[in-house]
C-alpha positions as CSV (number, residue, x, y, z in Angstrom):
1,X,0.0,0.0,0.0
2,X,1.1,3.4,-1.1
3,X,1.7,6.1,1.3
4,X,-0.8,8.1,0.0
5,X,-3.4,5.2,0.1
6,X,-2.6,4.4,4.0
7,X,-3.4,8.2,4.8
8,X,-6.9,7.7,3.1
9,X,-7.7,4.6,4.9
10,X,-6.5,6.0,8.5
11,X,-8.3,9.6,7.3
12,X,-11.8,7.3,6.6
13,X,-11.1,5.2,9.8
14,X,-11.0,8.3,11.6
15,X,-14.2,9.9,9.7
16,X,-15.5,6.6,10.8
17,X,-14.9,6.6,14.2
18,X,-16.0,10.3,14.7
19,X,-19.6,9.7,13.5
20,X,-19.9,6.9,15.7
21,X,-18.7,8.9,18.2
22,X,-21.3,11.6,17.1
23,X,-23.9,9.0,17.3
24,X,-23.2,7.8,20.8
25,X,-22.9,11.1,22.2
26,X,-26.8,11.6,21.0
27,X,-27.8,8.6,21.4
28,X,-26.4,7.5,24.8
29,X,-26.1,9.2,27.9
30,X,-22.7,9.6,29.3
31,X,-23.6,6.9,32.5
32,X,-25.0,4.3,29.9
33,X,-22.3,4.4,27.8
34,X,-19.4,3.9,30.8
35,X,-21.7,0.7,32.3
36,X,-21.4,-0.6,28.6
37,X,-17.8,0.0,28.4
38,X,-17.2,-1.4,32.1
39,X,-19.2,-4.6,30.5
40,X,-16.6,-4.7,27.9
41,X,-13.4,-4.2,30.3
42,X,-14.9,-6.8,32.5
43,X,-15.1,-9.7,29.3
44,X,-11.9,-8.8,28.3
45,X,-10.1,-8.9,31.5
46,X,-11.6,-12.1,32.0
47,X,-10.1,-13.5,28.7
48,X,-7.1,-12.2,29.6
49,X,-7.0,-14.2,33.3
50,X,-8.1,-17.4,31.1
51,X,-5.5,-16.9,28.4
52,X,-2.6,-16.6,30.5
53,X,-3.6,-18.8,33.2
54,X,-4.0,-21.8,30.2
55,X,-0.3,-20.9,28.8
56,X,1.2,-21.0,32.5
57,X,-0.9,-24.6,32.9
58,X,0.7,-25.6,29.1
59,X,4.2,-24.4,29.9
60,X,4.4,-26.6,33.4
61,X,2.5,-29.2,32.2
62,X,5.7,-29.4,29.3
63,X,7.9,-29.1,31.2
64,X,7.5,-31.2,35.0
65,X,5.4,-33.2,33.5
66,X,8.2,-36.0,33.8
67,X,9.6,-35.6,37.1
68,X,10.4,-38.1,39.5
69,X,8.6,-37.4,42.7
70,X,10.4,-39.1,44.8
71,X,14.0,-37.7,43.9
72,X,15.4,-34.0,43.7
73,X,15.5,-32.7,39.9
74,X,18.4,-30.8,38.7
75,X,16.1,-29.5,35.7
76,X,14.8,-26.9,38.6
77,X,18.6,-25.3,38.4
78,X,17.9,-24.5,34.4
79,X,14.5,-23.8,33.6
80,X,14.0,-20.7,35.9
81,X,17.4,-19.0,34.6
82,X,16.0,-20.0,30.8
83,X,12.4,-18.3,31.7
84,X,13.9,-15.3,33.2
85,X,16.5,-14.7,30.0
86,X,13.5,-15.2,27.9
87,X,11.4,-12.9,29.2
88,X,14.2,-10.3,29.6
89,X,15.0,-10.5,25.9
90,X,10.8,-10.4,25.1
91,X,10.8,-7.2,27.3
92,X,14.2,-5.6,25.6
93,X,13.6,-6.4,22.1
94,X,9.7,-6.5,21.2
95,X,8.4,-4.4,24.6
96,X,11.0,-2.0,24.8
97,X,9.8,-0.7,27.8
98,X,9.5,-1.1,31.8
99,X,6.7,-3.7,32.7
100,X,7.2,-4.4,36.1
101,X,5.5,-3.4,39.5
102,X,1.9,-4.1,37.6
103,X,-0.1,-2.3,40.9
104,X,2.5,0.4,41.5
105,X,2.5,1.3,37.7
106,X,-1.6,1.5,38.1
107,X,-1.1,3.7,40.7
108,X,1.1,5.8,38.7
109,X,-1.1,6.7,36.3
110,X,-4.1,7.4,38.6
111,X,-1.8,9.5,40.4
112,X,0.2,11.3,37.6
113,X,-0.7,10.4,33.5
114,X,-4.0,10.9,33.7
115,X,-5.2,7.7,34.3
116,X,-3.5,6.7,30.7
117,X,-1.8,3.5,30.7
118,X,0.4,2.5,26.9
119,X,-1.4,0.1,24.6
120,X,1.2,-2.8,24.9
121,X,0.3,-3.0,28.4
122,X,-3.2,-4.8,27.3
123,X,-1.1,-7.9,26.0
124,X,2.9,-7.3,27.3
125,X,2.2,-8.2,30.7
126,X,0.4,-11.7,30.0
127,X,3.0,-12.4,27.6
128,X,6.3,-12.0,30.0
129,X,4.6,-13.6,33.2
130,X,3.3,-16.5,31.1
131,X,7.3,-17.0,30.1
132,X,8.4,-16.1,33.7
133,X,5.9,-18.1,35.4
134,X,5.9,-21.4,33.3
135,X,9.3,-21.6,33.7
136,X,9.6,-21.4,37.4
137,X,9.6,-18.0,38.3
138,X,8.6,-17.4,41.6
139,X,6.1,-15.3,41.3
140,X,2.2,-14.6,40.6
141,X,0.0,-13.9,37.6
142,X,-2.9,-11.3,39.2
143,X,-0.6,-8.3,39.3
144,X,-0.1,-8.5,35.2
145,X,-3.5,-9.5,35.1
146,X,-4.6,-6.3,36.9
147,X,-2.4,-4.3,35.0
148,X,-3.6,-5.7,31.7
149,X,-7.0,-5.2,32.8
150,X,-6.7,-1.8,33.9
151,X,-4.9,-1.0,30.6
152,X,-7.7,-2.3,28.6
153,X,-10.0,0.2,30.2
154,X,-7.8,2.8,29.9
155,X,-7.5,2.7,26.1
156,X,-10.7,2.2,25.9
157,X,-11.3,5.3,27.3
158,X,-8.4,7.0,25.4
159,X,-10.3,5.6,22.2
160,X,-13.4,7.4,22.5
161,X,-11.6,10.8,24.3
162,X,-13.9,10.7,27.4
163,X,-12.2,12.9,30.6
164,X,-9.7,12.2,33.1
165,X,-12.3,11.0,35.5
166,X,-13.6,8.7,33.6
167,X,-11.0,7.3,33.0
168,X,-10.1,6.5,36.4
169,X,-13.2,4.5,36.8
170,X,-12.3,2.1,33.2
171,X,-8.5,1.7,35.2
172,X,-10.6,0.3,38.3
173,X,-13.2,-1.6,36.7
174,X,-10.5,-3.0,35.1
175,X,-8.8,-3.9,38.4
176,X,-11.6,-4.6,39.8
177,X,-12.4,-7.5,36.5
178,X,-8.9,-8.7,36.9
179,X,-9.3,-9.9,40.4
180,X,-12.9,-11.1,40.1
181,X,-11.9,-13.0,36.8
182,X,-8.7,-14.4,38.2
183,X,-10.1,-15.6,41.5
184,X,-14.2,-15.7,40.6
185,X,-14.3,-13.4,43.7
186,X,-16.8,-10.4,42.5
187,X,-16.9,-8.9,45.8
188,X,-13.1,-9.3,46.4
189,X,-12.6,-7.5,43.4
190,X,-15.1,-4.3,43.9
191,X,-13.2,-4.3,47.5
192,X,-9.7,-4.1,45.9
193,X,-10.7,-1.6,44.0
194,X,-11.2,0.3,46.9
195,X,-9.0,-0.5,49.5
196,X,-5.3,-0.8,46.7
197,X,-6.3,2.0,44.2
198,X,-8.0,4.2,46.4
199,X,-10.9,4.6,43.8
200,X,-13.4,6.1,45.9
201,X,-17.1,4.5,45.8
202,X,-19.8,6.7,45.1
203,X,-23.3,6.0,43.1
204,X,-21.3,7.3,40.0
205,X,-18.4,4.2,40.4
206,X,-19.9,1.6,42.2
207,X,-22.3,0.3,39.5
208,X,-20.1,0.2,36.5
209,X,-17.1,-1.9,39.2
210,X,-19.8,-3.7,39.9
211,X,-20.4,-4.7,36.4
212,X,-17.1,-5.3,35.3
213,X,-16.6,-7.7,38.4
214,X,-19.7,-9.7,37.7
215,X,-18.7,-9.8,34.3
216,X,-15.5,-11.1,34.4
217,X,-16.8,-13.8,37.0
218,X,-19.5,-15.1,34.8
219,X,-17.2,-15.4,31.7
220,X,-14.5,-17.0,33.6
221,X,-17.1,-19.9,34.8
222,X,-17.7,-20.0,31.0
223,X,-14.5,-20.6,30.1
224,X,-13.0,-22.6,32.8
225,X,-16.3,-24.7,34.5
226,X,-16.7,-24.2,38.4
227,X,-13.2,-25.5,39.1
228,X,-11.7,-23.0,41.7
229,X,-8.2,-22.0,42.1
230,X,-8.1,-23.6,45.8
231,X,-10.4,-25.9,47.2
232,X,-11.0,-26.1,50.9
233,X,-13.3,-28.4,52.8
234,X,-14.5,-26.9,56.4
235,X,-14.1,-30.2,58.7
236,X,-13.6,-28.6,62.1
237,X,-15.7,-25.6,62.9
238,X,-14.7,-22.6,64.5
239,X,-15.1,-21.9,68.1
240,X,-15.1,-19.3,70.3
241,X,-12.5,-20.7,72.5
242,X,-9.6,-20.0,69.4
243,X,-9.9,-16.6,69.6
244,X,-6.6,-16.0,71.4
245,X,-5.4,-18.0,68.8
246,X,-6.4,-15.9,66.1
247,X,-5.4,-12.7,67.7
248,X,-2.0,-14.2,68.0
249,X,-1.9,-15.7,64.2
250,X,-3.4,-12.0,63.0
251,X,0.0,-9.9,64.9
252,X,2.1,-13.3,63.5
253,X,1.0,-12.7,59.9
254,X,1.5,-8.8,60.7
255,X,4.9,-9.5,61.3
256,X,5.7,-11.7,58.7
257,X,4.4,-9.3,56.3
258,X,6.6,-6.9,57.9
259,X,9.3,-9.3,56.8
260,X,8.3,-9.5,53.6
261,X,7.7,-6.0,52.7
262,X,11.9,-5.2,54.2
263,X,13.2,-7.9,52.8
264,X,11.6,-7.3,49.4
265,X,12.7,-3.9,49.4
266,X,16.2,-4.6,50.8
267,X,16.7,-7.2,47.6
268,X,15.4,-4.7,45.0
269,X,18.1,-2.1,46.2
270,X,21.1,-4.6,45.4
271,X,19.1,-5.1,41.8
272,X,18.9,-2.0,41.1
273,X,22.4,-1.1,41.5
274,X,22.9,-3.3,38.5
275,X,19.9,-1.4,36.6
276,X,21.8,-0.8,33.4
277,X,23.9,-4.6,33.6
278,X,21.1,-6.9,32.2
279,X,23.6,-9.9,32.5
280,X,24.9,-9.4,35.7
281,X,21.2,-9.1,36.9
282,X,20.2,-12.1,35.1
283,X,23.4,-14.2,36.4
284,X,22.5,-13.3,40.1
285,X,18.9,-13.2,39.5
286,X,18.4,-16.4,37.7
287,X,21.5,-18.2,39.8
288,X,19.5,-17.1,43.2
289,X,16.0,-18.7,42.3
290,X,17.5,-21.6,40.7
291,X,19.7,-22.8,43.7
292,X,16.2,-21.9,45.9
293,X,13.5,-23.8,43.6
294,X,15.9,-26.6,43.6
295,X,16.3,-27.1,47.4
296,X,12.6,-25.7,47.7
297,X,10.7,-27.2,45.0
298,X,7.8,-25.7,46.4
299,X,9.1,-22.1,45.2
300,X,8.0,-23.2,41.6
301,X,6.0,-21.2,40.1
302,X,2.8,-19.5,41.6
303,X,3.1,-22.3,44.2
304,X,-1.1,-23.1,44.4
305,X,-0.3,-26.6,44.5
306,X,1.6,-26.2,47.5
307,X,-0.9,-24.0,49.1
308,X,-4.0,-26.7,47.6
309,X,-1.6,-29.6,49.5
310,X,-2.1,-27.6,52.9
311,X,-5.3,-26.7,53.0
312,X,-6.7,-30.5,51.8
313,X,-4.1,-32.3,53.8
314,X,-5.9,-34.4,56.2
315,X,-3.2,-37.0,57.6
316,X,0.8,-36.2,58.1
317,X,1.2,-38.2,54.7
318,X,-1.4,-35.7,52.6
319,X,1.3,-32.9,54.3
320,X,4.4,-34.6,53.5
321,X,3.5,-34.9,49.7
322,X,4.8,-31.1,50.1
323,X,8.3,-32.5,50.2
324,X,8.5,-34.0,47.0
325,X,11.2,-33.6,44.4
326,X,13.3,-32.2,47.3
327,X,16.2,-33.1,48.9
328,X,13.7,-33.7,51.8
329,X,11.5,-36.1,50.3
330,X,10.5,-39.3,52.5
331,X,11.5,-37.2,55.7
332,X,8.3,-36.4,57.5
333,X,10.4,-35.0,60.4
334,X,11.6,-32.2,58.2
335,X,8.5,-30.9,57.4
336,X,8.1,-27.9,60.4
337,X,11.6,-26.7,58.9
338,X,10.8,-27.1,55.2
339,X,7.9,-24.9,56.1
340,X,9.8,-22.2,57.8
341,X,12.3,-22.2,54.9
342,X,9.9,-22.2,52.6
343,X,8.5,-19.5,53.7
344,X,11.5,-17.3,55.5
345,X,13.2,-17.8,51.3
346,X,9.5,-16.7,49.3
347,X,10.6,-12.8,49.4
348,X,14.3,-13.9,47.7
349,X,12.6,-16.3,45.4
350,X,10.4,-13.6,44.2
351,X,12.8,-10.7,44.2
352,X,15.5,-13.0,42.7
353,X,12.6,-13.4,39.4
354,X,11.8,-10.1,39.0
355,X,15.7,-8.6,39.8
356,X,16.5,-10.9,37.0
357,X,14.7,-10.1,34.5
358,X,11.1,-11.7,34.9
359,X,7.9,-10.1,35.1
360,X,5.4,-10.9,37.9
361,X,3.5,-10.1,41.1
362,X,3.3,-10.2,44.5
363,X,-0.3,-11.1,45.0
364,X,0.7,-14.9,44.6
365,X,3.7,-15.0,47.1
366,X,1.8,-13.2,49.9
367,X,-1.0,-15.6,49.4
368,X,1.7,-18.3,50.0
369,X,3.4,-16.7,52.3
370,X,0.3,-16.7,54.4
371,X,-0.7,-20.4,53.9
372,X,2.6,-21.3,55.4
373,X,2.5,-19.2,58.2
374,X,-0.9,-20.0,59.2
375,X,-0.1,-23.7,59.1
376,X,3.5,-23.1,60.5
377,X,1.8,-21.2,63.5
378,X,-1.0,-23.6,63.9
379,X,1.5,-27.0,64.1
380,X,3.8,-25.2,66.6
381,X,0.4,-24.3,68.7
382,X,-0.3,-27.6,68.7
383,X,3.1,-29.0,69.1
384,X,3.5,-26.7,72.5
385,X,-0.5,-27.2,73.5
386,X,-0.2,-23.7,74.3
387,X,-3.9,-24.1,74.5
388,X,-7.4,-25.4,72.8
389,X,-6.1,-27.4,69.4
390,X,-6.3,-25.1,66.6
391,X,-6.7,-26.8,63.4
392,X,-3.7,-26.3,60.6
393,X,-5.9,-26.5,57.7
394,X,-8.2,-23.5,59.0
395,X,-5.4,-21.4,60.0
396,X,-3.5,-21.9,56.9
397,X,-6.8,-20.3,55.4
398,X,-7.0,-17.6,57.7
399,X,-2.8,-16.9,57.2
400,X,-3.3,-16.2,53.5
401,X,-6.0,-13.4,55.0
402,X,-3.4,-12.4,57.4
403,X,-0.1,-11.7,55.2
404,X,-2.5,-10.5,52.3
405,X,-3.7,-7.7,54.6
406,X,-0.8,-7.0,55.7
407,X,1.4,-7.1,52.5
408,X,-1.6,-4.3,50.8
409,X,-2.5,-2.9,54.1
410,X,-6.2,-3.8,52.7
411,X,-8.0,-6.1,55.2
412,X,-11.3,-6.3,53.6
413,X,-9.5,-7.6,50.2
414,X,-8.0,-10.3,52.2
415,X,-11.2,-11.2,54.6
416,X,-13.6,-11.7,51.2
417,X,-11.1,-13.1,48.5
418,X,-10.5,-15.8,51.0
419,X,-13.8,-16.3,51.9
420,X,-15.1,-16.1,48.1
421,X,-12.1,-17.8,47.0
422,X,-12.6,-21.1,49.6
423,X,-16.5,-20.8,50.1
424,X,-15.2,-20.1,53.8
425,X,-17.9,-18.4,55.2
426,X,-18.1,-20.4,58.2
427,X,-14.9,-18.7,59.3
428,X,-16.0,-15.7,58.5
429,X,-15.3,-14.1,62.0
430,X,-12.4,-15.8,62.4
431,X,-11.2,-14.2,59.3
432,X,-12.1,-11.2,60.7
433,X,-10.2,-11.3,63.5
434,X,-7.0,-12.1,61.8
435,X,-7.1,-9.8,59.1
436,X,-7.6,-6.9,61.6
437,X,-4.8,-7.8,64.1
438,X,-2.1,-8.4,61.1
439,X,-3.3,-5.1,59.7
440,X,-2.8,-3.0,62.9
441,X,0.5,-4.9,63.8
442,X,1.9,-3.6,60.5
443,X,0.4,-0.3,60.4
444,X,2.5,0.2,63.3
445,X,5.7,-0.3,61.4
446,X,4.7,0.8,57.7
447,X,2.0,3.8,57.2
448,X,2.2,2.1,53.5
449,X,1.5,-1.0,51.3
450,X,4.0,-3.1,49.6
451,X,2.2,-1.1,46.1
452,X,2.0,2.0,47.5
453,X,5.4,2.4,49.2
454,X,7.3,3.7,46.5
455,X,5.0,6.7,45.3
456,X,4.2,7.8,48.8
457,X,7.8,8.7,48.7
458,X,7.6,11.0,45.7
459,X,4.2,12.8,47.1
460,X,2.3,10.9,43.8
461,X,0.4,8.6,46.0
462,X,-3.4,9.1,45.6
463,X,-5.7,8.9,48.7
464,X,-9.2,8.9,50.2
465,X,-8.4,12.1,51.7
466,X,-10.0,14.9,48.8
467,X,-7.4,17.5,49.5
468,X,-4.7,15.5,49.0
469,X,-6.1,13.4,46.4
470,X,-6.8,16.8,44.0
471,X,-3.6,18.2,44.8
472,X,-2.0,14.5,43.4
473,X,-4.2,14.6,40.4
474,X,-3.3,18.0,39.4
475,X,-0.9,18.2,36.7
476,X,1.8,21.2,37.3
477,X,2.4,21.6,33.4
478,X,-1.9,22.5,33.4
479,X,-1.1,25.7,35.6
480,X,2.2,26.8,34.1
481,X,1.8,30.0,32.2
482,X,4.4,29.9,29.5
483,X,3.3,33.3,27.6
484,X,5.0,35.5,29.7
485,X,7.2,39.1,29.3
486,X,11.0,38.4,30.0
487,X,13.4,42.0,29.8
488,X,17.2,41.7,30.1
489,X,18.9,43.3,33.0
490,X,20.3,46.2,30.6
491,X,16.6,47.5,29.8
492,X,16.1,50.9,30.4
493,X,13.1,52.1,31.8
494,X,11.1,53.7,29.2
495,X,11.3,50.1,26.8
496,X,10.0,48.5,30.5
497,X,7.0,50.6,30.5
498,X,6.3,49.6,26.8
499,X,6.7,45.6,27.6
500,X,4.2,46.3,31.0
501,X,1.5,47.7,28.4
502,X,1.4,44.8,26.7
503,X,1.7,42.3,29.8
504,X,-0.7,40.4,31.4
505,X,0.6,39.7,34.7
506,X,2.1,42.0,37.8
507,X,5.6,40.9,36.9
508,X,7.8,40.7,34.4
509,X,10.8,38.2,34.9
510,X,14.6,39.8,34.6
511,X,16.4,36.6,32.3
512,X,20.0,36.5,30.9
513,X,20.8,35.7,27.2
514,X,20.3,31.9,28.3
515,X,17.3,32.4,29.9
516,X,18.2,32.1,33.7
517,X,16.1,33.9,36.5
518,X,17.8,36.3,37.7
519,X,14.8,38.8,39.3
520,X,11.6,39.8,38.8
521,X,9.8,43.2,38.3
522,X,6.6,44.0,40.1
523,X,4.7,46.5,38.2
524,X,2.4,47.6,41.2
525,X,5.8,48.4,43.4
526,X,7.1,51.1,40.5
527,X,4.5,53.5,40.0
528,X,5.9,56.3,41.5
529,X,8.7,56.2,38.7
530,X,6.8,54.4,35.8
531,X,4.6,57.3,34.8
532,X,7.6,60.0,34.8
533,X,9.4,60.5,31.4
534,X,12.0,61.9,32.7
535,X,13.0,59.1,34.4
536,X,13.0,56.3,31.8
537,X,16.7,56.6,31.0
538,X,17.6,56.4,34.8
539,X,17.1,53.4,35.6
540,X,17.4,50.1,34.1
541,X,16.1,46.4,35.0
542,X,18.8,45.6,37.3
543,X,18.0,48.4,39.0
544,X,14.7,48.0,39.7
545,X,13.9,44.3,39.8
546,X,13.7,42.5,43.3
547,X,14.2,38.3,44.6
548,X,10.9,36.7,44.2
549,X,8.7,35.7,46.8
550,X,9.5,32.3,46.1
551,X,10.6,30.4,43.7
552,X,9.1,27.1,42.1
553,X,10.7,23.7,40.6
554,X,9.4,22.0,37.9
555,X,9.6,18.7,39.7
556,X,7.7,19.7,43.2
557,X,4.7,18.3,43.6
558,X,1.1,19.8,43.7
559,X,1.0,19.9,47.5
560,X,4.7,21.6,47.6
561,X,3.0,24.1,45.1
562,X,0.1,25.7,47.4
563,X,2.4,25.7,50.4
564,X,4.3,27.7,49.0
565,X,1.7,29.8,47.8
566,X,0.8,29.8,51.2
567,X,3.9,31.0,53.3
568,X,4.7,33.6,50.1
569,X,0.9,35.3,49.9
570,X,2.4,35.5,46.7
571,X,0.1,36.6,43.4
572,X,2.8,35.1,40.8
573,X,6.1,32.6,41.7
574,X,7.9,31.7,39.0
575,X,9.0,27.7,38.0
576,X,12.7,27.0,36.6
577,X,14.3,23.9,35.6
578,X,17.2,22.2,37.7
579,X,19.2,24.4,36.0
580,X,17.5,27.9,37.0
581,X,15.6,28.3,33.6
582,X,12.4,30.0,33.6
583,X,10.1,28.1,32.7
584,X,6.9,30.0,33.6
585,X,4.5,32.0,36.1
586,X,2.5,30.2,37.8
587,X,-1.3,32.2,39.0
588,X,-2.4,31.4,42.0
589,X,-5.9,32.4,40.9
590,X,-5.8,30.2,38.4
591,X,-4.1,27.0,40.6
592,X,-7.2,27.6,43.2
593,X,-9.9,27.8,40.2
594,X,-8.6,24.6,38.9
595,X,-8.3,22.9,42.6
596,X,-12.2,24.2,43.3
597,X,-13.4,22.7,39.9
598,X,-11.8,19.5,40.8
599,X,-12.8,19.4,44.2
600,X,-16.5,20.1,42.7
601,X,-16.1,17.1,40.2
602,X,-14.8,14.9,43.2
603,X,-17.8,15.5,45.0
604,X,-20.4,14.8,42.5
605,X,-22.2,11.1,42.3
């Protein structure tokens, strides 16, 4: 095809497109129209979950599908170094372009693009973990899923130009799909929704969540039957008498997680000091989780089998399975200290993957995480007979609760995605109880989640509070005036006078040739010279200029931006670059009229 004949077809794809859009603007209100697209997200989020849960299923199924049971398998030292250079060339070569922290990156764009996520993101993600996973990697698939979720309801909403706020609802109806596909948890993922990306629930948001999640849940019974990702059978019912019990397993979990947010963040520091090595990433990365999966063989992967073995186990033996293809297998009296270094090496299984190279979550290992705790906290109990016997299956339920709340600092997420996930409800108190104590023990150590840690630090973090959450939202480049007056030192007067009639400001900025800040001019602070003639060859810019008030960075956040505005009672502060270029003015009448009309749009259902 010609040049000339591609810009026809993209001019009539666009005509196209732009009397549809026409006709759904007249046709179909604004709320109909966003419950439609929230059904959309919602399907396609849940064919995303299916896809790459079938190619993860494919790729094991390929490649362990051999293994002796019975015997350690030196296989587990290759494929998770071959998955993780796989990926890592997918990501380089075809991607070209950071994938990682799915959650954090959601948050991101909430926070600061606008809600506006890249196109590759509806497919990259389920691509790389699919590689990473299937191969070993020691990490989970929800976090891509959410991100490729969210993505697809971003560019949906990019595709027919609707507003910013809009477009936050597609991201978490997308989110929200994601988890309610993955798990067939409709409530967990509404809850999500609100609890991880702060999307806040009004009449306008909750319906079209609501949608996607129910969505995404029927379609995913479509395409995979009733099968669930754990099963759970309640054969010892709760009692009242376990509540110590609980208390205790909620601060243990809280403590773990506390464990697994440090160490997670201590390992990502020695990665990134090797950001721009690939292969010296890749050699510690890959060398790190092999040597692990292979004396851990329960580090594979997502780990659900592991997680299915301890919440079915019924005898020692149904437990001990959880040693085989270890070096461990056949010794039943090694399983308390498989599990506590199964679950003390989890965080350095999962850095190690994604350090290296891979692309995953951390939705998967904290739900692991927590199954072992719960069942390594619940055999001690019983070892000790601290008190009433506790059961390990049921408190290797309620530890995936536990660490999950803990880990996302989002206890309702973790009290009904267990529940929906297991048909729990009977331990629906007991849930309770544990969430809530492992999210208080860690709220006393980190104010933030494992997602939201990293943007908290740069002031981008999005929260329930409305103040904060505008002044996050706002974008300092919307507020920048650019079309301002700039005189050089060496003006006289009298050209001064001629540059203030023309002005629109109080001040006119005193630049050098390279356009440096060097003072600024209020025009309300001259009048007794500016209106004498006699006077214009006096005095020159230099002369009359003054410091400013304050002066503005073009990297400070929103909230840095109106304290400042605050302390100066200034009218106008200027912004320069990191190397003291003037940028702009910035109005404070105009930064309030924006912060009011998005505090108005906030507000409204």
């Amino acid at each position: 095809m010609t040049d000339s004949a591609a810009s026809l077809s993209a001019d009539h794809s666009d005509t196209w497109f732009a009397r549809l859009n026409s006709w759904r603007e007249a046709h179909i209100s604004e709320r109909m129209f966003v419950l439609i697209l929230a059904f959309f997200v919602g399907f396609f989020a849940a064919v995303a979950a299916f896809v790459l849960h079938w190619l993860i299923n494919q790729i094991v199924s390929l490649l362990t599908s051999q293994f002796d049971a019975q015997s350690s398998n030196w296989l587990y030292l290759v494929y998770p170094v071959i998955g993780i250079y796989l990926t890592s060339l997918f990501v380089r070569y075809i991607v070209k372009d950071n994938i990682s922290h799915g959650i954090t990156r959601i948050l991101y764009a909430i926070s600061s693009n606008r809600s506006r996520l890249k196109s590759h993101n509806t497919w990259s993600s389920v691509v790389a973990s699919a590689i990473t996973i299937g191969f070993g990697g020691s990490v989970g698939a929800e976090a891509p899923i959410v991100l490729t979720g969210s993505a697809i309801g971003s560019n949906l909403g990019k595709m027919f130009r609707l507003d910013s706020h809009t477009m936050m609802l597609l991201v978490g109806c997308g989110a929200a799909g994601a988890i309610a596909g993955i798990f067939k948890a409709p409530i967990a993922g509404l809850v999500f929704t609100l609890e991880v990306l702060m999307i806040d629930l009004t009449m306008a948001s909750l319906m079209p969540i609501l949608v996607s999640c129910v969505t995404a849940t029927c379609f995913t019974y479509i395409f995979s039957g009733d099968s669930a990702l754990f099963s759970f059978t309640l054969d010892n019912g709760w009692i009242v008498e376990r509540v110590p019990a609980c208390i205790l397993l909620g601060v243990f979990c809280g403590l773990v997680s506390l464990y697994f947010i440090r160490a997670m963040s201590f390992a990502e520091g020695i990665f990134a000091r090797f950001q721009d090595k690939p292969h010296v990433r890749l050699i510690i990365g890959g060398g790190v989780l092999s040597l692990l999966i292979f004396l851990f063989p329960a580090l594979f992967g997502e780990g659900y089998n592991s997680i299915n073995l301890l919440l079915n186990g019924k005898t020692e033996s149904d437990w001990d399975e959880i040693l085989n293809n270890s070096l461990f297998s056949g010794q039943a009296e090694m399983l308390i200290p498989y599990i506590a270094l199964v679950l003390l090496t989890k965080v350095f299984a999962t850095s190690a993957t994604n350090g290296g190279g891979g692309c995953g979550g951390t939705f998967a290992p904290s739900l692991f995480i927590g199954c072992f705790a719960g069942f390594l906290f619940a055999r001690l109990w019983n070892i000790h007979e601290i008190g009433v016997y506790v059961p390990e299956k049921n408190f290797a339920l309620m530890g995936m609760a536990g660490v999950m709340s803990g880990v996302m600092h989002a206890p309702l997420t973790g009290i009904f995605l267990i529940a929906e996930l297991t048909g729990g409800y009977s331990l629906f108190l007991p849930l309770m109880i544990v969430s809530v104590s492992s999210y208080l023990t860690i709220g006393i150590f980190e104010s933030h989640s494992i997602y939201s840690a990293r943007l908290a630090k740069e002031g981008k973090l999005i929260t329930h509070h409305t103040d904060h959450a505008v002044l996050t939202l706002m974008q300092l480049d919307s507020v920048i005036e650019r079309d301002f007056m700039a005189v050089p030192p060496d003006m006289e007067l009298g050209q001064i006078v001629h540059k203030i009639s023309r002005s629109r400001s109080s001040v006119l900025p005193v630049t050098d040739a390279a356009g440096a800040l060097l003072g600024e001019i209020d025009i309300t602070k001259i009048r007794h010279i500016v209106f004498r003639i006699e006077l214009y060859h006096h005095f020159t810019a230099q002369q009359i200029m003054q410091e400013p008030l304050g002066v503005l960075s073009d990297h400070q956040t929103m909230t840095e931006v109106m304290t400042t505005f605050d302390e100066t009672h200034a009218d106008w502060l200027p912004i320069v670059d990191e190397d003291g270029h003037l940028k702009g003015y910035i109005s404070r009448q105009r930064l309030y009229s924006q912060y009011r009309q998005m505090v108005a749009d906030m507000s409204e259902d």
